[in-house]
Backbone as CSV, one residue per row, in Angstrom:
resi,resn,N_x,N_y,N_z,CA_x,CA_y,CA_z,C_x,C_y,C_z
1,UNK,99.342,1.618,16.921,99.632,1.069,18.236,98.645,-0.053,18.527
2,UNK,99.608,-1.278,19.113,98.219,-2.320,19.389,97.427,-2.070,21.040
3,UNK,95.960,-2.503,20.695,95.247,-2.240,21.638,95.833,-2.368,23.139
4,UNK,96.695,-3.597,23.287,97.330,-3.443,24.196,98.092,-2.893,25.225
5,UNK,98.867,-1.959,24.353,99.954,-1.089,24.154,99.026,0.441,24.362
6,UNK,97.825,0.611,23.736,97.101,1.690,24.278,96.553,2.080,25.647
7,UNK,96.300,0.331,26.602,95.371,0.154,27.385,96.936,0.866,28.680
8,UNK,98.054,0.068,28.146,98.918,0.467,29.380,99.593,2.232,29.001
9,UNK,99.618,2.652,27.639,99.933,3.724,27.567,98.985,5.061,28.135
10,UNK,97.790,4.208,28.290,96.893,5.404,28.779,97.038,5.385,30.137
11,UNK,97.054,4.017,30.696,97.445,3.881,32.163,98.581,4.406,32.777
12,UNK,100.004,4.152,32.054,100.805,5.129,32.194,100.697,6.258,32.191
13,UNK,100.187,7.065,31.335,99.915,8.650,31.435,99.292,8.898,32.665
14,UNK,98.107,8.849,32.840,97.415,8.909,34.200,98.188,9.119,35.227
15,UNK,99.320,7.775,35.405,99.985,6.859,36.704,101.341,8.521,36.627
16,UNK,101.503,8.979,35.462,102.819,9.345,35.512,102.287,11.093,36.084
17,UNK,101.555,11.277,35.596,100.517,12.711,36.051,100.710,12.599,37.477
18,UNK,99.655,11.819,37.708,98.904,11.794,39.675,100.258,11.776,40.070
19,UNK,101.620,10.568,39.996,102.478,10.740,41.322,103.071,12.261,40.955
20,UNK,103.449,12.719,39.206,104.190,13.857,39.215,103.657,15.251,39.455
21,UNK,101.692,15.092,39.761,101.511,15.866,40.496,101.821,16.343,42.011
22,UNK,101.880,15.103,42.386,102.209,14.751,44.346,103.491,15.428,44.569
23,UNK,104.449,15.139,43.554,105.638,14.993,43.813,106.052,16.573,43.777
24,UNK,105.628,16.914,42.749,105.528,18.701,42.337,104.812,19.418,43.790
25,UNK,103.995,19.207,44.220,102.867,19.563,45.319,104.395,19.646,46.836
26,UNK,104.919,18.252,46.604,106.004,18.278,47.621,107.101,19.189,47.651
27,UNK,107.381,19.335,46.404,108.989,19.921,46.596,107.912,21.491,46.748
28,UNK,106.462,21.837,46.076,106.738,23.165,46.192,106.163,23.533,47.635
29,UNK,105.754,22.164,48.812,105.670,22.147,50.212,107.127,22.356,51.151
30,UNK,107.714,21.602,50.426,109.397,21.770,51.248,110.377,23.212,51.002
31,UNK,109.783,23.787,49.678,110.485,25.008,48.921,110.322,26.238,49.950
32,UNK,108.799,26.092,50.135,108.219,27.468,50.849,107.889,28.732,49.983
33,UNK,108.192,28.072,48.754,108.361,29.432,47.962,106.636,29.736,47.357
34,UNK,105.834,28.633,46.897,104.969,27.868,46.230,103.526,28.760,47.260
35,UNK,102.627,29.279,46.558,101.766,29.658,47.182,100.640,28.248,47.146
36,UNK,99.415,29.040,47.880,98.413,27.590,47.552,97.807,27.236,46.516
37,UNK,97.575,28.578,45.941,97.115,27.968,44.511,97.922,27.091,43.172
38,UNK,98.897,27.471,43.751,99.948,26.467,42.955,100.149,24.913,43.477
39,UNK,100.182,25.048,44.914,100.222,23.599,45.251,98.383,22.829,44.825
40,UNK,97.533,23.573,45.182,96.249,23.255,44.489,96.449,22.667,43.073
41,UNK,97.154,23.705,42.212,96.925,23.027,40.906,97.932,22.010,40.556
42,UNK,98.766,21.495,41.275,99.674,20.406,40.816,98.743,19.368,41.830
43,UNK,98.130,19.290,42.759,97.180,18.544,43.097,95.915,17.814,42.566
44,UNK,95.001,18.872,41.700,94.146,18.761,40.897,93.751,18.947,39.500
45,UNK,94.291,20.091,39.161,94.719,20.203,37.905,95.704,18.905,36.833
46,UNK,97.258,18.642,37.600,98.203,17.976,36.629,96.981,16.619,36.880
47,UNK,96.162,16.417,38.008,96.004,14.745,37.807,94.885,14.476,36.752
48,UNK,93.882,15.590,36.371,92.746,15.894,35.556,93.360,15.461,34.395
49,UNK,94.751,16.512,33.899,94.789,16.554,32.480,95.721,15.406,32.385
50,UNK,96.394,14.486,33.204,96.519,13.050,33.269,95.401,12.394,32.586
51,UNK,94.443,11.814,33.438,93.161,11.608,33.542,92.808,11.708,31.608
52,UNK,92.151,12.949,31.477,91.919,13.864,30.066,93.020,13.330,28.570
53,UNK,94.003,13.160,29.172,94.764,12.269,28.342,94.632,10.930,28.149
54,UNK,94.769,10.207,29.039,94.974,9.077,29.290,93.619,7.792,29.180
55,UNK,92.392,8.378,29.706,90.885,7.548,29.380,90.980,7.531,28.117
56,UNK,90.759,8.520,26.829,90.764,7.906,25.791,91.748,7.154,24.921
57,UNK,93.003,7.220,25.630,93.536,5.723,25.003,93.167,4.538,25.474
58,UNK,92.771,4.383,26.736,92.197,3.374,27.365,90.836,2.782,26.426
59,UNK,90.012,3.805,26.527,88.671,3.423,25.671,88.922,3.160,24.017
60,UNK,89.859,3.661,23.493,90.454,2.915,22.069,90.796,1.598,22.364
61,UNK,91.320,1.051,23.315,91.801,0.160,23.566,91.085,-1.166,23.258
62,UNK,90.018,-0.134,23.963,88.871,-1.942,24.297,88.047,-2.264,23.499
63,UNK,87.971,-3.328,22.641,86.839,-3.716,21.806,85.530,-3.484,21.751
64,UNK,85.066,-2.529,21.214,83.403,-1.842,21.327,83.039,-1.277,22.395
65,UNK,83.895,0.196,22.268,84.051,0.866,23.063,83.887,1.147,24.641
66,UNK,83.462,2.226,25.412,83.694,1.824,26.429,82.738,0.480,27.536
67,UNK,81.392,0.546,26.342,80.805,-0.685,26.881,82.132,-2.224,27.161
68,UNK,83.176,-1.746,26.654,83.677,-3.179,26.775,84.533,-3.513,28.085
69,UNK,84.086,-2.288,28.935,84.714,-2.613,30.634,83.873,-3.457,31.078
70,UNK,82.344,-3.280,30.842,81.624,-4.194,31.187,81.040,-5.430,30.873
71,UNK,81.847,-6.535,29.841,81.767,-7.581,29.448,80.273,-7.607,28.289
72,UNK,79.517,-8.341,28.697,78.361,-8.207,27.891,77.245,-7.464,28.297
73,UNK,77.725,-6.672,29.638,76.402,-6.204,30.047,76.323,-4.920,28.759
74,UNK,75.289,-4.202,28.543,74.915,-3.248,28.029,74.057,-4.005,26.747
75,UNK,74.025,-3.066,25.162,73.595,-3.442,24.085,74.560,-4.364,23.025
76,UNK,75.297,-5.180,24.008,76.330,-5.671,22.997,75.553,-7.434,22.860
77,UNK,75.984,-7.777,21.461,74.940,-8.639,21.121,75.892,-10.407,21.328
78,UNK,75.384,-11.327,20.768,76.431,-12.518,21.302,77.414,-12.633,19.997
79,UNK,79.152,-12.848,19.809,79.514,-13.249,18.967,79.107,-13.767,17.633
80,UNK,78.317,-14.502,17.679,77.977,-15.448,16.405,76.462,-14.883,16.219
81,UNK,76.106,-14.270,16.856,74.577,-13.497,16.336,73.758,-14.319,15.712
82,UNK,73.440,-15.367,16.836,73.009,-16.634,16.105,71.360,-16.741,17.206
83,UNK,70.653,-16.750,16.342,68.950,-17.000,17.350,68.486,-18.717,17.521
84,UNK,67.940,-19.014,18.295,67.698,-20.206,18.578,65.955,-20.346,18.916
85,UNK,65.296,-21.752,18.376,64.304,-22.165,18.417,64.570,-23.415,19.152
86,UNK,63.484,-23.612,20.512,63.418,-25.398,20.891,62.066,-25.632,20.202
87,UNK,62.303,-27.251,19.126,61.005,-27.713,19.070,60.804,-28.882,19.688
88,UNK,59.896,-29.334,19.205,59.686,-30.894,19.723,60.376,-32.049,18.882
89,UNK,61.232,-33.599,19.576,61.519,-33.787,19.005,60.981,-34.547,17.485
90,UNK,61.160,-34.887,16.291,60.321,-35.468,15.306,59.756,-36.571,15.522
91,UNK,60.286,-37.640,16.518,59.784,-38.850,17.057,59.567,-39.032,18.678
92,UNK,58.653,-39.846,18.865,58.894,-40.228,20.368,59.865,-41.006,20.318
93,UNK,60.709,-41.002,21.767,61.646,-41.685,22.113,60.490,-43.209,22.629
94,UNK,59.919,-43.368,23.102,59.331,-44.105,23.501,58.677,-45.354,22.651
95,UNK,57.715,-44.872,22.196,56.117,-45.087,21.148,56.461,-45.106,19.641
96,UNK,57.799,-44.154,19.137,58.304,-44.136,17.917,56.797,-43.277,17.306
97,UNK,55.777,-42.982,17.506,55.418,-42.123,17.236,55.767,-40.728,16.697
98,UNK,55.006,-39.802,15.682,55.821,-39.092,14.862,55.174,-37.410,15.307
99,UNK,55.726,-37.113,16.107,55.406,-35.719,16.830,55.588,-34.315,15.721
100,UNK,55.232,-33.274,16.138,55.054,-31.945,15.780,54.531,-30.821,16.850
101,UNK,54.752,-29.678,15.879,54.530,-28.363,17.222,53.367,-28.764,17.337
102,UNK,52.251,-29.170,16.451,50.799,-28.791,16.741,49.968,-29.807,17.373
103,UNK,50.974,-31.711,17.323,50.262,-32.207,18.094,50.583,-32.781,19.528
104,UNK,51.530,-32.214,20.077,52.128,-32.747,21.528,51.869,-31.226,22.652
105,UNK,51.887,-32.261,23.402,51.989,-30.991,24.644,52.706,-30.459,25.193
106,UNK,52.551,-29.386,25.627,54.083,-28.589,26.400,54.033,-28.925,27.783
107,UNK,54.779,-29.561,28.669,55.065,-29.824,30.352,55.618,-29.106,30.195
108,UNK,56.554,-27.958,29.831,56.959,-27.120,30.467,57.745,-26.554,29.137
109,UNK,58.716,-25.014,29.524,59.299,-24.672,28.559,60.434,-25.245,27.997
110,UNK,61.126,-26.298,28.220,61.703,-27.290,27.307,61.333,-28.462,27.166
111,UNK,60.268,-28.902,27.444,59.503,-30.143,27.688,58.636,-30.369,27.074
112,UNK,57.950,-31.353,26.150,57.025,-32.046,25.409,56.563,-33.316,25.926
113,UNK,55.141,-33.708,25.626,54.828,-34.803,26.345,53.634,-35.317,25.231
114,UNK,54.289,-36.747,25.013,53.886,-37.360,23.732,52.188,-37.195,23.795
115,UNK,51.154,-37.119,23.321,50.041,-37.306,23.002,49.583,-38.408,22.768
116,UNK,50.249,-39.589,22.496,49.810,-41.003,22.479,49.923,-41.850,23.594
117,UNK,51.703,-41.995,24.184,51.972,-42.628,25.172,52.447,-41.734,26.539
118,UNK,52.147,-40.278,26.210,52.086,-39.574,27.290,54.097,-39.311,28.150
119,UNK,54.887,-40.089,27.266,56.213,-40.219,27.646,56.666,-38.482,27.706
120,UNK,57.226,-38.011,28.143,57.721,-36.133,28.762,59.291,-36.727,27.859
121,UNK,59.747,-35.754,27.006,61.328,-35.658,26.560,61.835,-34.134,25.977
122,UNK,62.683,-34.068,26.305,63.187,-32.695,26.320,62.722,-32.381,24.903
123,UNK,63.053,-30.756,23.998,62.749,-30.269,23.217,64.397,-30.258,22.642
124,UNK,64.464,-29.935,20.948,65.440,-29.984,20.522,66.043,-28.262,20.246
125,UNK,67.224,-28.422,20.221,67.447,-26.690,19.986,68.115,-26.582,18.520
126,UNK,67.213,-26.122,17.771,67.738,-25.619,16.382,67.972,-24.096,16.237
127,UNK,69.213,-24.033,15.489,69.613,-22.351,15.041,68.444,-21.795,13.634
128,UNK,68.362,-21.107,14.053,66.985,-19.978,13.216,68.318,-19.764,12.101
């Protein structure tokens, strides 16, 4: 079954439980025949084992499991599992001067600031 097809089949189950609990709860309200513990358990009971059915097709459904209701929050890592370094760039834009980590300064955390002509230019972002 495609994931798709799981996400609404579980939803269906659920959806088809809860009203055909209500509905059961009614006729055995209109019957008179139906004690309370019976209308109780078509109340709480049928919607549970709805429920009990129906979440884990839902959670098959979703790509990396049930963390995947919540987008990226939790331990889920980025697509391309790719790490990133900013350095400085190899030249000044300015001075044409020939920069490195060890001889320019940091203005800030993406920022470098030439050591010769003092010019500030962003940092470059290379994949690790």
């Amino acid at each position: 079954m495609a994931d798709f097809t799981k996400l609404w089949a579980g939803i269906g189950i659920i959806m088809i439980f809860f009203v055909g609990g209500f509905i059961m709860m009614i006729i055995g309200l209109t019957s008179g025949d139906r004690g309370v513990g019976m209308i109780l358990f078509w109340i709480f009971v049928v919607p549970i084992i709805g429920i009990v059915i129906g979440v884990p097709l839902i959670i098959k459904s979703m790509d990396g499991g049930p963390m995947g209701l919540f987008g990226s929050l939790g331990n889920r890592r980025e697509a391309d599992e790719s790490s990133y370094v900013h350095e400085p760039p190899s030249f000044c834009r300015s001075c044409g001067a020939s920069l490195s980590v060890e001889n320019v300064e940091w203005a800030g955390p993406l920022t470098v600031k030439c050591p010769y002509c003092g010019a500030t230019m962003p940092t470059e972002k290379r994949t690790v």
